[in-house]
C-alpha positions in Angstrom: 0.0 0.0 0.0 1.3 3.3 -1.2 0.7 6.9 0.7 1.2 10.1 -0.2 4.1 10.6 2.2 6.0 7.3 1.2 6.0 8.8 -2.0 7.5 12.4 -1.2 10.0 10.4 1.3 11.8 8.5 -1.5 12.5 11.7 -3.0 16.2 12.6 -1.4 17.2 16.0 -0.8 20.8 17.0 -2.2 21.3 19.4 0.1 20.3 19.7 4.1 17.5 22.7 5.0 17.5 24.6 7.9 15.0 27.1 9.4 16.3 31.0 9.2 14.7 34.4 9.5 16.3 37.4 7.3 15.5 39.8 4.7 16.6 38.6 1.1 16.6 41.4 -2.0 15.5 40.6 -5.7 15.1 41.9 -8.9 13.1 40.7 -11.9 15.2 39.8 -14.7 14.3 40.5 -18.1 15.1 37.9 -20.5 17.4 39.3 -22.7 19.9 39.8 -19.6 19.3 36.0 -18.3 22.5 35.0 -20.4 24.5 37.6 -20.0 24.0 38.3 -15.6 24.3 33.9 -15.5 28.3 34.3 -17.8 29.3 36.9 -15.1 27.7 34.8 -11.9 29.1 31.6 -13.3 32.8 33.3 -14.1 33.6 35.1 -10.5 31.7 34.3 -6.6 30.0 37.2 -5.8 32.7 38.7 -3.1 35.1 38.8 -6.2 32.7 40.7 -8.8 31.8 43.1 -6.2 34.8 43.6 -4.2 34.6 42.0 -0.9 36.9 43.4 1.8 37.1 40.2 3.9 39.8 39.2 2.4 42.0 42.3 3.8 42.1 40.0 6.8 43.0 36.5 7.2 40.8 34.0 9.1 43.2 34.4 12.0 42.6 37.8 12.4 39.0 37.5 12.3 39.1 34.9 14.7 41.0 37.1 17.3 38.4 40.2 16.6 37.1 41.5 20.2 33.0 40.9 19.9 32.3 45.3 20.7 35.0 45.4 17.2 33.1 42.6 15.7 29.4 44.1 16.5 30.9 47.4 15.0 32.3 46.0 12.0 28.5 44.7 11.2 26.5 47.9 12.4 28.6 49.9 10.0 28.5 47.3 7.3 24.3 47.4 7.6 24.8 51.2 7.6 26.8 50.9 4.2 24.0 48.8 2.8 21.5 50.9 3.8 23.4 54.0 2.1 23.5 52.3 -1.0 19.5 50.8 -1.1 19.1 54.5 -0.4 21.6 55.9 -3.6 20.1 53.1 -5.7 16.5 54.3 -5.6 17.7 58.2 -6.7 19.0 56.1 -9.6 15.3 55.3 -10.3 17.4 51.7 -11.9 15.0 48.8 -12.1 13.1 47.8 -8.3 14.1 45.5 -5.6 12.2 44.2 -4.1 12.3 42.5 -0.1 11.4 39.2 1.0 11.8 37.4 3.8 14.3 34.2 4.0 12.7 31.2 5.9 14.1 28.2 5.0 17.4 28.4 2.6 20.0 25.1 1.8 22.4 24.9 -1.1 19.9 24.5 -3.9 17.5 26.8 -3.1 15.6 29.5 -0.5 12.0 29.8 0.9 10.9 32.8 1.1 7.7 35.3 2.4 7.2 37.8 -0.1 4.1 40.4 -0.4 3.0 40.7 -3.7 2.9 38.1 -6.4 5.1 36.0 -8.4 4.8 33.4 -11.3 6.0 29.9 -11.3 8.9 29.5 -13.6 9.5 33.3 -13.5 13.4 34.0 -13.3 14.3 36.4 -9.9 18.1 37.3 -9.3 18.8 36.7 -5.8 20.9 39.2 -3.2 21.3 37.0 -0.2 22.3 38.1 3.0 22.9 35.5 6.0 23.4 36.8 9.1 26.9 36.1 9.7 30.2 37.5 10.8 32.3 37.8 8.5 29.1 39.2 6.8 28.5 37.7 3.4 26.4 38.4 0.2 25.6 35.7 -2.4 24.2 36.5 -5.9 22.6 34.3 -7.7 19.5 33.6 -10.4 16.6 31.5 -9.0 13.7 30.1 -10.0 10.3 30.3 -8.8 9.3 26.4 -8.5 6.2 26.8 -6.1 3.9 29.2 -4.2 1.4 29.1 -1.5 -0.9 31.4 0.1 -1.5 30.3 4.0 -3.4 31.7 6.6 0.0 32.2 9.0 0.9 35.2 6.9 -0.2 38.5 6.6 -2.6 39.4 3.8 -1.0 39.8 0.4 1.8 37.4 1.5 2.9 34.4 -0.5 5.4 31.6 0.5 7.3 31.2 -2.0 9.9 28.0 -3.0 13.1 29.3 -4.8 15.9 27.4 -6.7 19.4 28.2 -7.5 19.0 28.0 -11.2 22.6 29.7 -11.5 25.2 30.5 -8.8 29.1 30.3 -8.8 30.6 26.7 -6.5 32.3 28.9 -4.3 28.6 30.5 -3.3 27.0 27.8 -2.8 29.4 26.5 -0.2 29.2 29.5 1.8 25.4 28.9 2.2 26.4 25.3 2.6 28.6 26.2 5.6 26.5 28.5 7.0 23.3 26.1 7.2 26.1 23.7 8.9 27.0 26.2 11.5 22.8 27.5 12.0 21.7 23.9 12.5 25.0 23.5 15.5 23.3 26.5 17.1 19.5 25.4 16.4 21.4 22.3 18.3 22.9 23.7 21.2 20.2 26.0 22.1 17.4 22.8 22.5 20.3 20.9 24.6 20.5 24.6 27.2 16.6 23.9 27.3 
């Protein structure tokens, strides 16, 4: 006898979820620019093409940061990004738009986003996980699925997004950060 959850069992996950909560940027690509934004994505990781000062310090040094330095460091880097969402509008260039990360692994993100979005629509991703050193991943996703549920606000969509394009590098950073989440999901029920 078959059931509906034996079936979605045998269906293996490449890559391990984990619950998150933060605020992830995107744009809606055009299709003339899908080929030409996935060449550059594919070439460079993202700290490369846009010039990520974490590697002015080795890992030893960031290791033996004070926390007040550390907590700093990411107050004036939020301040930075801030500045620029702020330049980027006078620009009148093409919207971002905000949703909110809930779930993100190596293949994909879910995400709470008000408004509404197509299934097989091509989004390119800005995604910020809240670590230290901070990090910012750019990649194109797909929209696979969307559901409206009655746990969100009105206008609100959860919405199930794959990495269609994004450079190795990338998606080992997310890989290691949902690594070092689910240790701290873990420690925190063992303190309970």
């Amino acid at each position: 006898m078959r059931t509906d959850s034996v079936d979605e069992n045998s269906q293996l996950r490449d890559y391990v979820r984990v619950a998150v909560s933060f605020p992830v940027t995107f744009s809606f690509l055009k299709e003339n620019d899908y080929e030409r934004i996935r060449n550059v994505i594919i070439s460079h990781r993202t700290g490369d093409r846009e010039g990520d000062i974490m590697p002015l310090l080795g890992m030893e040094e960031l290791e033996s940061l004070d926390i007040a330095i550390a907590k700093i460091w990411m107050s004036m880097n939020s301040k930075l990004d801030y500045i620029i969402k702020l330049l980027k509008k006078d620009k009148k260039e093409e919207k971002e738009n905000e949703g909110f990360c809930t779930d993100i692994s190596g293949k994909g993100i879910k995400m709470i986003y008000k408004g509404d979005l197509s299934i097989g629509q091509y989004i390119q991703l800005r995604v910020h996980p809240p670590t230290f050193p901070p990090i910012t991943i750019v990649a194109l996703g797909k929209i696979l699925r969307k559901e409206k549920s009655d746990t969100y606000k009105e206008g609100e969509i959860e919405v199930a997004v794959e990495f269609d394009t994004i450079h190795g590098d990338d998606r080992e950073e997310i890989v290691s950060y949902v690594f070092k989440r689910q240790r701290e999901l873990l420690r925190a029920k063992k303190e309970i």
